[in-house]
Each structure stands twice: as C-alpha cells, then as structure tokens.
DSSP file (Angstrom, degrees, kcal/mol; ACC not computed):
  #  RESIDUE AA STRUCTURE BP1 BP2  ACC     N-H-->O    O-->H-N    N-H-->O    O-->H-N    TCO  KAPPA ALPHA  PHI   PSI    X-CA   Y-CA   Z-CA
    1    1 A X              0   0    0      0, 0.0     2,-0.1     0, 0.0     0, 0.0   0.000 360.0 360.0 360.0 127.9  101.2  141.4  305.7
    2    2 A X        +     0   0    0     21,-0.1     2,-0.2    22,-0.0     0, 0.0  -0.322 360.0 162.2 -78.4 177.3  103.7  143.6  305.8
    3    3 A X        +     0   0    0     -2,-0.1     2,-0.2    20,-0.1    -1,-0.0  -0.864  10.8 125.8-163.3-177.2  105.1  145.0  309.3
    4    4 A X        -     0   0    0     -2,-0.2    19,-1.2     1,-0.0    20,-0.5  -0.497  24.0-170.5 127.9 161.7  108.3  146.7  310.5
    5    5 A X  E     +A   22   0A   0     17,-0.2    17,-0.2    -2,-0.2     2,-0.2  -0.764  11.6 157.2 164.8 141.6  109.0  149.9  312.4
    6    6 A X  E     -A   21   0A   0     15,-2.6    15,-2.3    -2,-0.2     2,-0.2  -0.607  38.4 -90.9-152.6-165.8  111.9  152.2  313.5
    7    7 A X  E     -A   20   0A   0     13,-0.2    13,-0.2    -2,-0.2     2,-0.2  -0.868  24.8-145.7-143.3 179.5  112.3  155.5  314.5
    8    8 A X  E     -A   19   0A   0     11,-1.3    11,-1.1     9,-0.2     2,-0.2  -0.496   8.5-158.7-130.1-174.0  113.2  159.2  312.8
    9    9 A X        -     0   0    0      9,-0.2     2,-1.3    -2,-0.2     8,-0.2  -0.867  24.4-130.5-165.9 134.9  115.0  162.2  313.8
   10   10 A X     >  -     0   0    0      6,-2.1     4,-1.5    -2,-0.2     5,-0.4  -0.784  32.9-178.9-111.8  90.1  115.0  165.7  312.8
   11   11 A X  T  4 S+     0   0    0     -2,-1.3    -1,-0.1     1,-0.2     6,-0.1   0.138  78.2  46.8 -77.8  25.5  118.9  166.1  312.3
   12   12 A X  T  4 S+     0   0    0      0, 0.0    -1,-0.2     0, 0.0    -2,-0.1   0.543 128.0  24.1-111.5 -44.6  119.1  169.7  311.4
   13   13 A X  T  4 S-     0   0    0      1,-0.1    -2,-0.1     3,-0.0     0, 0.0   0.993  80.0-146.7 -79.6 -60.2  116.5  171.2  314.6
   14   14 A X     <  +     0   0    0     -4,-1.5    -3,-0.1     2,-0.2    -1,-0.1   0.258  58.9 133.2 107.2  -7.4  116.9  168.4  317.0
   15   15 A X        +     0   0    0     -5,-0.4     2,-0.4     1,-0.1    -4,-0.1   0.861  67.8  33.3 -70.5 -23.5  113.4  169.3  317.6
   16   16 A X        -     0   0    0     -6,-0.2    -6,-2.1     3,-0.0     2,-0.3  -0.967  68.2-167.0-113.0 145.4  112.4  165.6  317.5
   17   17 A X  S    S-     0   0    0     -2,-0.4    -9,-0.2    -8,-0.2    -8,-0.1  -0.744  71.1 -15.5-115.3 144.6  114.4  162.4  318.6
   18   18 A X  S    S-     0   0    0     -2,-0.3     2,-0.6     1,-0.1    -9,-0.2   0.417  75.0-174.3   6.9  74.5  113.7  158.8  317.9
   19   19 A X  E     -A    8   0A   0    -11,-1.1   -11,-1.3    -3,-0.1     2,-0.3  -0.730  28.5-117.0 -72.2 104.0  110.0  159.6  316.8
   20   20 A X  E     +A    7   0A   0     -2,-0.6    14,-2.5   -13,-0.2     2,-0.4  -0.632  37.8 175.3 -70.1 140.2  108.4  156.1  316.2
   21   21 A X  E     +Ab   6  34A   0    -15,-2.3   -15,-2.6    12,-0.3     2,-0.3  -0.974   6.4 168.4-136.2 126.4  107.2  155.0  313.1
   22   22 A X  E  >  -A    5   0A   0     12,-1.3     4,-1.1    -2,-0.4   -17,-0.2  -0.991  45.1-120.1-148.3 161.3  105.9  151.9  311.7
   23   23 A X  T >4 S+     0   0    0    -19,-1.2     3,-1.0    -2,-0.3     5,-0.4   0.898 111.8  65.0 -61.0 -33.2  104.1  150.5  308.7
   24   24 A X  G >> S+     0   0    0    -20,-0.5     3,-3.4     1,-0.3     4,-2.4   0.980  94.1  71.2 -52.3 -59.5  100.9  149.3  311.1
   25   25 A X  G 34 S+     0   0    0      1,-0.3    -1,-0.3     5,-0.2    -2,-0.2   0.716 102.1  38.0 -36.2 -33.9  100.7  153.2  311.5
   26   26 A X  G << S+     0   0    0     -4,-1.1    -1,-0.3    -3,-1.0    -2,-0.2   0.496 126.3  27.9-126.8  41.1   99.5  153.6  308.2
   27   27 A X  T <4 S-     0   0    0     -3,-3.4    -2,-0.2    -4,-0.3    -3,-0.2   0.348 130.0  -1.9-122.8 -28.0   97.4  151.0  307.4
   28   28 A X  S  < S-     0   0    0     -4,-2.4     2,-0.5    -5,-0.4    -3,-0.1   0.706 111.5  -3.0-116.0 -94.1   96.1  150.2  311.0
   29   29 A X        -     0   0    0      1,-0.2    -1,-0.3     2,-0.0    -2,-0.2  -0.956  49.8-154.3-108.4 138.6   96.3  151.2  315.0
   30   30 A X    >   -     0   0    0     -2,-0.5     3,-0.7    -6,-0.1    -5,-0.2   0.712  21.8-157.6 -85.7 -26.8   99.4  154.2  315.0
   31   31 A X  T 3  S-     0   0    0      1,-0.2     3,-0.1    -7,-0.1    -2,-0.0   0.747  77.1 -42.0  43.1   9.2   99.7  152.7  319.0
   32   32 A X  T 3  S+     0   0    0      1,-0.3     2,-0.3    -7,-0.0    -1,-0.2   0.796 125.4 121.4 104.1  40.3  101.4  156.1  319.7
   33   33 A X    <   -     0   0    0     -3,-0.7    -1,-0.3   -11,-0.1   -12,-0.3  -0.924  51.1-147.3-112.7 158.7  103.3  155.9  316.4
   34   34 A X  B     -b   21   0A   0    -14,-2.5   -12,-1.3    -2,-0.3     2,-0.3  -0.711   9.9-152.8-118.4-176.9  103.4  158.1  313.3
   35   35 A X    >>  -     0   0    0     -2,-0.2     4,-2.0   -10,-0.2     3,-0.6  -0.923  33.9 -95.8-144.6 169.5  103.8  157.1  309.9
   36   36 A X  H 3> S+     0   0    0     -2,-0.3     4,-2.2     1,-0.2     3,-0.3   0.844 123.9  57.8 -34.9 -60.1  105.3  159.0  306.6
   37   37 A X  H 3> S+     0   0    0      1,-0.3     4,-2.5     2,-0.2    -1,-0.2   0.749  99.6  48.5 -39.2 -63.7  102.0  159.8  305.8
   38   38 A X  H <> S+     0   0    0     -3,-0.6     4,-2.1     2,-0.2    -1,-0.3   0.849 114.3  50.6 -77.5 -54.0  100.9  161.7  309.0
   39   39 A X  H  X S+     0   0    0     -4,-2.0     4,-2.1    -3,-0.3    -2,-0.2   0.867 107.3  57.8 -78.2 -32.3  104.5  164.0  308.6
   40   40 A X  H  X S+     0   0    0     -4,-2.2     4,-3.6    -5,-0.2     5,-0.3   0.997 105.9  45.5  -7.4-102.9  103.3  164.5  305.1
   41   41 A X  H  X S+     0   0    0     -4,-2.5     4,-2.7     2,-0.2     5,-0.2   0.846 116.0  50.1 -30.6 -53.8  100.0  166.0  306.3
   42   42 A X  H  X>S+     0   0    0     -4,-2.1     4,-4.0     1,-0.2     5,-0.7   0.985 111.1  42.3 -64.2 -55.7  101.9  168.0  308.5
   43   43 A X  H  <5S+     0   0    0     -4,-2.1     4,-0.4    -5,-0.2    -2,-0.2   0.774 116.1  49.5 -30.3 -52.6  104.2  169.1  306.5
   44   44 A X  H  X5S+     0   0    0     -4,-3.6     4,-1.9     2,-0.1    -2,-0.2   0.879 111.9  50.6 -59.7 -46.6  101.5  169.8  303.7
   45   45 A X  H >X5S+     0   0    0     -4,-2.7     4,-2.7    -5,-0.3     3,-1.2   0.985 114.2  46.3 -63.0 -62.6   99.3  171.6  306.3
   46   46 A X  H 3X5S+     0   0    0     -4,-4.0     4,-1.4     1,-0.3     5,-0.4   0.971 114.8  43.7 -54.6 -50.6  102.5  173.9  307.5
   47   47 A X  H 3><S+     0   0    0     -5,-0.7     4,-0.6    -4,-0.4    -1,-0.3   0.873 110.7  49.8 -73.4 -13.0  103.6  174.8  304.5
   48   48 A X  H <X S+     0   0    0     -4,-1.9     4,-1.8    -3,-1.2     5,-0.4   0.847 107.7  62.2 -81.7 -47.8  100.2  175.6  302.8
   49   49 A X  H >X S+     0   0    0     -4,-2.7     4,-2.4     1,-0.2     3,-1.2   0.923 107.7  43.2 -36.9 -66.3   99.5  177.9  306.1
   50   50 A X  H 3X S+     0   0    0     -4,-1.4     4,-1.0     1,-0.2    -1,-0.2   0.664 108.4  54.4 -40.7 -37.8  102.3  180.0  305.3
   51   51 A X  H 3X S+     0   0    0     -4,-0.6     4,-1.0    -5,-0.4    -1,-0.2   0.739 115.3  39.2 -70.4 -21.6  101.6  180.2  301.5
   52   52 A X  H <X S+     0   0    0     -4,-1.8     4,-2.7    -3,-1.2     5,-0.2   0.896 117.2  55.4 -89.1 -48.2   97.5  181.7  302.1
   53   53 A X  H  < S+     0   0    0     -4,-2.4    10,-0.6    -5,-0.4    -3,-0.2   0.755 107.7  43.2 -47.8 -36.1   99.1  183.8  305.1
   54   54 A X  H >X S+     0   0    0     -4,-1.0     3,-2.5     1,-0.2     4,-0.6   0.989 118.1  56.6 -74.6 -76.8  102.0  185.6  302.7
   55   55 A X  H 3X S+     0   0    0     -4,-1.0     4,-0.6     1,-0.4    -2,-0.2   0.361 105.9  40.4   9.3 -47.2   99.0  186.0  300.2
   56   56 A X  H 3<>S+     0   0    0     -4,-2.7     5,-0.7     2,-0.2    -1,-0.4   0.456 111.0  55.1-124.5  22.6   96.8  187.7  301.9
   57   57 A X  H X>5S+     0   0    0     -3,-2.5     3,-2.9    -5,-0.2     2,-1.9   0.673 116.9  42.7 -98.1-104.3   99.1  190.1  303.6
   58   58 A X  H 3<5S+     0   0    0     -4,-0.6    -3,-0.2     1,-0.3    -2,-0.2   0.405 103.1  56.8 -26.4 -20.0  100.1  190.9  300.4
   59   59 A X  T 3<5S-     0   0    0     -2,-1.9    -1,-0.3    -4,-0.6    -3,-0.1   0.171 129.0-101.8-102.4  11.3   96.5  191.0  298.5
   60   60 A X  T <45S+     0   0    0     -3,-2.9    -3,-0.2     1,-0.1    -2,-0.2   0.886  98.1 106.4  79.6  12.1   96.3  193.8  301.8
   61   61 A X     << -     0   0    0     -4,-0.8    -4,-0.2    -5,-0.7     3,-0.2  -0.073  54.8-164.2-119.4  27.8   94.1  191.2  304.2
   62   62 A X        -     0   0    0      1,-0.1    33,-0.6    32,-0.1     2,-0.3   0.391  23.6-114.7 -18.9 113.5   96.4  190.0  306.9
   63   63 A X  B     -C   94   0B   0    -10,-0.6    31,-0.2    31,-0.1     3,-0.2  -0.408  18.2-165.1 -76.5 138.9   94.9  186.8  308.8
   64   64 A X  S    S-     0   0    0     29,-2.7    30,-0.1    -2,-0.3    -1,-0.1   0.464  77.3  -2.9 -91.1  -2.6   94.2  187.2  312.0
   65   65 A X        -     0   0    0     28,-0.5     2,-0.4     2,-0.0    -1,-0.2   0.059  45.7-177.8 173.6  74.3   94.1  183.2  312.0
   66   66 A X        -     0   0    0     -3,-0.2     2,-0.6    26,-0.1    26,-0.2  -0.646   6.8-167.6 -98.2 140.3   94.3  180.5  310.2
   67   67 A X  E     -D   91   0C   0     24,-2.3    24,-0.9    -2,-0.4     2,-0.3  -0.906  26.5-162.3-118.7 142.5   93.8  176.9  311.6
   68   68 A X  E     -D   90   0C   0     -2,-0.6     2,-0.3    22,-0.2    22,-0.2  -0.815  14.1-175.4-120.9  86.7   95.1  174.6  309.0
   69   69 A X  E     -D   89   0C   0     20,-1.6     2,-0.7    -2,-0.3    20,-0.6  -0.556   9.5-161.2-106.0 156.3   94.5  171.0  308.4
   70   70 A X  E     -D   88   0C   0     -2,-0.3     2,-0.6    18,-0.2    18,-0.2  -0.731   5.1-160.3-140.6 106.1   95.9  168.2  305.9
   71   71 A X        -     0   0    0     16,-3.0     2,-0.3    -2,-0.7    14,-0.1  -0.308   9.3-161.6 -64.2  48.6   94.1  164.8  305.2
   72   72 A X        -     0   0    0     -2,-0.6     2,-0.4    14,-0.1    14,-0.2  -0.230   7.5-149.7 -23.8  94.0   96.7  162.5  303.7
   73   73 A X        -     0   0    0     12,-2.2    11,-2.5    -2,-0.3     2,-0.5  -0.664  11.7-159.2-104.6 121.5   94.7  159.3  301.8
   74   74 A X  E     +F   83   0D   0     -2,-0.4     9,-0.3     9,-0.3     2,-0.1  -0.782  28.9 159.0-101.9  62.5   97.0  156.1  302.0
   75   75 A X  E     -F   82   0D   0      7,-1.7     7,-1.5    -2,-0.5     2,-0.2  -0.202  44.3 -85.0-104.5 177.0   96.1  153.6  299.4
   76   76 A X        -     0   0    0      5,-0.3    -1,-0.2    -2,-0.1     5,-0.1  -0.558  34.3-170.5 -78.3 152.2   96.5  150.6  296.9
   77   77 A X    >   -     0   0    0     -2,-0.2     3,-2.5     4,-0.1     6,-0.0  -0.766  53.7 -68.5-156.9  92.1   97.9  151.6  294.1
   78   78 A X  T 3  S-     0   0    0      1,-0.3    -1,-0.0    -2,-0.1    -2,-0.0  -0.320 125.8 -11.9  54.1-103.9   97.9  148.8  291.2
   79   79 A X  T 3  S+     0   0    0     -3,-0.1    -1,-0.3     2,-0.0    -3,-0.0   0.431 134.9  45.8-104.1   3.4  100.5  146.4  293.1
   80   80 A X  S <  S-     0   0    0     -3,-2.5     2,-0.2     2,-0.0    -2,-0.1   0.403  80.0 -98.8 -97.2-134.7  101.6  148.9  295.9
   81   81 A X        +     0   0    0     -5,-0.1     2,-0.3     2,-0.0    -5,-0.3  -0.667  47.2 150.6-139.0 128.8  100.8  151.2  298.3
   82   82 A X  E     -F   75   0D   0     -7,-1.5    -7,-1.7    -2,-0.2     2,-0.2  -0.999  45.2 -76.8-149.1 157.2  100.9  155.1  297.7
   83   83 A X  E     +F   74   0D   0     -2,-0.3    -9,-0.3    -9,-0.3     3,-0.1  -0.327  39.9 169.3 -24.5 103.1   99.7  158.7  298.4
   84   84 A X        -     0   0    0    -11,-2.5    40,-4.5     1,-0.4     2,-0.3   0.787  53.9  -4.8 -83.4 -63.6   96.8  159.3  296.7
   85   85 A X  E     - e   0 124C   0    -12,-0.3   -12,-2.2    38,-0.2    -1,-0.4  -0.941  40.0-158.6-128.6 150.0   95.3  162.7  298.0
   86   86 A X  E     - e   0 125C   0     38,-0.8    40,-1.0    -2,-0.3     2,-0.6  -0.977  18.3-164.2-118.3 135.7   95.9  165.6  300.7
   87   87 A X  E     - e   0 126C   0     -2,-0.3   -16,-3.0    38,-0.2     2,-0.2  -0.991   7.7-153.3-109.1 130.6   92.9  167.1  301.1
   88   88 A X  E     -De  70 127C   0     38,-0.8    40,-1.6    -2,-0.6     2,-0.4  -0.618   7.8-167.0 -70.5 145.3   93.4  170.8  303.1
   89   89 A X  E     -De  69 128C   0    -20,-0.6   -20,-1.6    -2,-0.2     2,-0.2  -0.983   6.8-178.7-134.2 138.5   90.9  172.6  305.2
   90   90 A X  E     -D   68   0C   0     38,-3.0    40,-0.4    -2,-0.4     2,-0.3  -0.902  12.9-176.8-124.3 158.6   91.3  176.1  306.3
   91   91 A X  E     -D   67   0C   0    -24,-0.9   -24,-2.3    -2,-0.2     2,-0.2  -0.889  21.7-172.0-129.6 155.8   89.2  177.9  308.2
   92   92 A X  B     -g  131   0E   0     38,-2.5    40,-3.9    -2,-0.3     2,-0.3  -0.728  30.0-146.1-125.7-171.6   90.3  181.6  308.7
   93   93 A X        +     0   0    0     -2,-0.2   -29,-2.7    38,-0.1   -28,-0.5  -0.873  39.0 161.1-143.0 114.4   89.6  184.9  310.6
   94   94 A X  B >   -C   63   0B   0     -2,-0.3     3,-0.6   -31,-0.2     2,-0.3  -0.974  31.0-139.7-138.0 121.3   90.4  187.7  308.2
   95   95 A X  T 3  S+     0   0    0    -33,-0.6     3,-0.1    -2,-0.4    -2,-0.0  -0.543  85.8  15.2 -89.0 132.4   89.2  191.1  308.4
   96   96 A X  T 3  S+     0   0    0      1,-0.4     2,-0.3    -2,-0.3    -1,-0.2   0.843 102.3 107.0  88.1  28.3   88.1  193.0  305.3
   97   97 A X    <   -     0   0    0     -3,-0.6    -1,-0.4   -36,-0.1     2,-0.3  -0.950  57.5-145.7-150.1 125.7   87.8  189.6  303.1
   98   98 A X     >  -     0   0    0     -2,-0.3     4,-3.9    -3,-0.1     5,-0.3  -0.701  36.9 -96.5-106.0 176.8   84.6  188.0  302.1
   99   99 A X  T  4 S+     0   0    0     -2,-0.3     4,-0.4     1,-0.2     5,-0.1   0.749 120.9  47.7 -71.8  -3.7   84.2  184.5  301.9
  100  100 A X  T  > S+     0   0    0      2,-0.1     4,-0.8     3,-0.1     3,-0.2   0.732 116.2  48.3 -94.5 -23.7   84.9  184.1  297.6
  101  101 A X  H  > S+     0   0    0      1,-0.2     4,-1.3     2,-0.1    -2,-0.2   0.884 116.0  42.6 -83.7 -17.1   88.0  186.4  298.1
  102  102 A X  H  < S+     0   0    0     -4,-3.9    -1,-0.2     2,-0.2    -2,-0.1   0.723 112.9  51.4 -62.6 -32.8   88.9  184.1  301.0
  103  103 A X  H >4 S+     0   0    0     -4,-0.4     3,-9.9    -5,-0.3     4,-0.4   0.859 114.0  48.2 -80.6-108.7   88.0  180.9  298.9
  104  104 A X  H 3< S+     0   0    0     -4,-0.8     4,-0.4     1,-0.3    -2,-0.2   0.240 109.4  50.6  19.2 -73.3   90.3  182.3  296.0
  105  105 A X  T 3< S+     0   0    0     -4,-1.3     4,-0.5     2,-0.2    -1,-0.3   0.327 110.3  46.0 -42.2 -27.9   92.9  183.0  298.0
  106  106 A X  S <> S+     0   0    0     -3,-9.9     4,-2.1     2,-0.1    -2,-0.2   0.854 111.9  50.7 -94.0 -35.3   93.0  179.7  299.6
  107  107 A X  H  > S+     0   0    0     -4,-0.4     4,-1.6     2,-0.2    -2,-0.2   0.700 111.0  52.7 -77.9 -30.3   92.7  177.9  296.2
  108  108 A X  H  > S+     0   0    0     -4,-0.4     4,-0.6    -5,-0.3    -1,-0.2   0.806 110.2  49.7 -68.9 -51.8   95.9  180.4  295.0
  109  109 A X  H >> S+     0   0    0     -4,-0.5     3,-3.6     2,-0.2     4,-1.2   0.994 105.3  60.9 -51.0 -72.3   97.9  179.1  298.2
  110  110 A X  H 3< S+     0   0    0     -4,-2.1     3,-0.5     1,-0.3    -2,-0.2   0.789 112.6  33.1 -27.7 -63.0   97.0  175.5  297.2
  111  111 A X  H 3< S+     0   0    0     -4,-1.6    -1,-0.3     1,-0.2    -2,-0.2   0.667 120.9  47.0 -73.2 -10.6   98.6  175.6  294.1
  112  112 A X  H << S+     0   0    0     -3,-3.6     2,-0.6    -4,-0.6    -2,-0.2   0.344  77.8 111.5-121.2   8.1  101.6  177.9  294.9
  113  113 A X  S >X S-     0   0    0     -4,-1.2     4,-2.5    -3,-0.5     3,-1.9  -0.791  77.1-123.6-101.7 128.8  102.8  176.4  298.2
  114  114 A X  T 34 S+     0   0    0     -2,-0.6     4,-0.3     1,-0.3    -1,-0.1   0.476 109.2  52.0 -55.5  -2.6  106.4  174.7  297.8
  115  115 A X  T >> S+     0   0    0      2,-0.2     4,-1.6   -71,-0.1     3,-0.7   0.821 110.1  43.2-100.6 -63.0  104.7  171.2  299.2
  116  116 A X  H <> S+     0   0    0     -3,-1.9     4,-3.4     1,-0.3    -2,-0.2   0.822 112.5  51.4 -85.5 -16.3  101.9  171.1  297.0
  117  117 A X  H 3< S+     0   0    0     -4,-2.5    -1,-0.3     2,-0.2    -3,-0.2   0.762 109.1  58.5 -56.9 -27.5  104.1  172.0  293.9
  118  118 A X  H <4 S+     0   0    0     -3,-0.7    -2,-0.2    -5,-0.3    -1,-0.2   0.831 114.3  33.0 -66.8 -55.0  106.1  169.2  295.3
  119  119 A X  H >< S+     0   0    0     -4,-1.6     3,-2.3     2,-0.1     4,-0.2   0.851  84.7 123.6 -86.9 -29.4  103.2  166.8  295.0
  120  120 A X  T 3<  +     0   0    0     -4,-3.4     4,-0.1     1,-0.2    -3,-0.1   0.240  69.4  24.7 -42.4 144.4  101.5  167.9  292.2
  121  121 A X  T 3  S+     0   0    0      2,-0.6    -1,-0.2     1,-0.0     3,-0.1   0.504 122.7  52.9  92.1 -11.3  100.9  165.3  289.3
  122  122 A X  S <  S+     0   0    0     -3,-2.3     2,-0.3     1,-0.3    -2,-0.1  -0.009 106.4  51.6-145.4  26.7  101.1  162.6  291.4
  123  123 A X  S    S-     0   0    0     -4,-0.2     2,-1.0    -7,-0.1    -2,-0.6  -0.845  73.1-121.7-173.6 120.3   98.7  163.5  294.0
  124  124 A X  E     -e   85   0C   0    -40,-4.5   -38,-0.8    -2,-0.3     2,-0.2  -0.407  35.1-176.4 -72.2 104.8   95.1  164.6  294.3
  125  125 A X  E     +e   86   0C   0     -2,-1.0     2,-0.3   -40,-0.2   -38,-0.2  -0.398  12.0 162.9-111.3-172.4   94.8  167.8  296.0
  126  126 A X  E     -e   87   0C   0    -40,-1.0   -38,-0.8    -2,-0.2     2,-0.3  -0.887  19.7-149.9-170.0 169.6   92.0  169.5  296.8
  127  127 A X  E     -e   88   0C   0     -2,-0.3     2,-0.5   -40,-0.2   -38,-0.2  -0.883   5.0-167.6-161.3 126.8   91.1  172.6  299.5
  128  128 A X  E     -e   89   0C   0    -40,-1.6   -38,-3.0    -2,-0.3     2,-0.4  -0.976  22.8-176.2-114.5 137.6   87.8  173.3  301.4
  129  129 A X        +     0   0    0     -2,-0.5     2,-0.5   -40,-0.2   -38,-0.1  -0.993   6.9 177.1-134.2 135.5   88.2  177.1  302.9
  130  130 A X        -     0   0    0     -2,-0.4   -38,-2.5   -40,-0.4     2,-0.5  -0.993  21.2-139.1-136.5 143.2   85.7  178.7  305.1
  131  131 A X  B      g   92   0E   0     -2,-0.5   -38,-0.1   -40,-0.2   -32,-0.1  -0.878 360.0 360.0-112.2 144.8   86.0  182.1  306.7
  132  132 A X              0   0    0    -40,-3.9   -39,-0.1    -2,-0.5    -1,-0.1   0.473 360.0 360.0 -85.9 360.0   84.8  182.6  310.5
C-alpha cells in the first residue's frame, strides 16, 4: 500500500499554510486532510464559476447565483492511479434565462473555462446545470 503525507502552501497569497495532505486522502479516510484531487475539484469548480458567470453577463443574463460544485473521480489506471473525471454541477438563479439557455450556457462554460481546457483529453468531463 502506498502511504505518505506532507503539507502545501499557497506561496504567492499566503492564504493557506502547511495545508495537510496525504495519499490515504485519496484513496481512504482524508482525517482532516486534503489530497491533490480535492484542490483539483476546487479549482475546477472556481474556475468554471467564473467562466458561466462572464457568459451570461455577456449573453445579457447576469447570475444572480451560482453555487458550483466539482466531483473529482480518483482511479486505477492500467498500472497507476489517475484522474479520471470531474463531473460539475451548477445550480443557478438567473433572471430572464430559461432552463435550455441556462443548460447551454453551462455546457459553453464547460468547455471554455481555462481548467477544463487544461484537462481536456485526458479527463472525462461532464456538467449537470439546473436553474432555480
């Protein structure tokens, strides 16, 4: 089994310090650890928020809300371990938007947000959007 475990830092903000991280976190119990995976997802999630948000203030529909999540999938991979999928969910609150020009629009993000251009080709990604 493999093991092991350190900690990160976000040296340009400072906004986090000796974050722990270990490999159990992302095959087993996180124990109040995070793993690559889980800052992934975050990462995916933030930067895809930003891409629907520019989008649909530009397409003339400013969101009034978007809550944004990103499912990271952690697998075998032949003889390894890797990233498989991030699956996104949005749900939004957008005035003057039905729910296929909302759909659309989240599917438009998905592909055009610097994260999932990042991953594309080597990662399945995927988007469920529902408007409230």
């Amino acid at each position: 089994m493999l093991s092991g475990k350190g900690v990160l830092t976000a040296a340009t903000t400072q906004l986090f310090k000796d974050l722990p991280v270990s490999w159990a976190s992302r095959i087993d119990a996180p124990s109040r650890r995070t793993s690559p995976e889980e800052l992934l997802a975050a990462s995916h999630a933030s930067s895809y928020s930003m891409a629907l948000s520019h989008g649909l203030a530009q397409g003339g529909n400013p969101a009034q809300r978007l809550d944004v999540t990103a499912t990271v999938t952690f697998d075998r991979v032949g003889d390894g371990w890797g990233v498989t999928k991030s699956a996104l969910t949005v749900k939004g609150r957008v005035a003057g938007i039905d729910a296929e020009k909302f759909r659309a629009a989240a599917e438009a993000a998905k592909d055009g947000c610097p994260i999932s251009r990042a991953l594309k080709g080597n990662v399945e990604l995927s988007v469920q959007a529902t408007l409230e």
